[in-house]
Residue, then its C-alpha position, 0 to 999 in steps of 0.5 A: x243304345x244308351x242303355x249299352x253305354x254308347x252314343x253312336x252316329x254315323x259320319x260321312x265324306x264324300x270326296x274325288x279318288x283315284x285307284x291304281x292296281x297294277x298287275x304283273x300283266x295289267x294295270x288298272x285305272x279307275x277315278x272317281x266319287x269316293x264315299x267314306x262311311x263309319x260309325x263312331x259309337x261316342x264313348x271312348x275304349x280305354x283297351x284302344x289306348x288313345x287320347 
């Protein structure tokens, strides 16, 4: 991958969550363990226009 000018990794969270939907007719609640995954490719996008 350094040969494509990127140094990716992965992260991971892991936390409590909570989710609601409501429906016209129904409401759905569900809580629980929630995982949070990304990849983050170690170079930054001058295109994304973030410091």
């Amino acid at each position: 991958m350094k040969l494509l000018g990127v140094d990716p990794f992965y992260m991971r969270y892991f936390a409590k969550a909570d989710l609601t939907i409501i429906g016209e007719d129904k409401t759905v609640h569900e809580s629980g363990n929630m995982i949070y995954e990304f990849n983050y490719m170690g170079k930054s996008d001058p295109r994304a226009h973030l410091k």
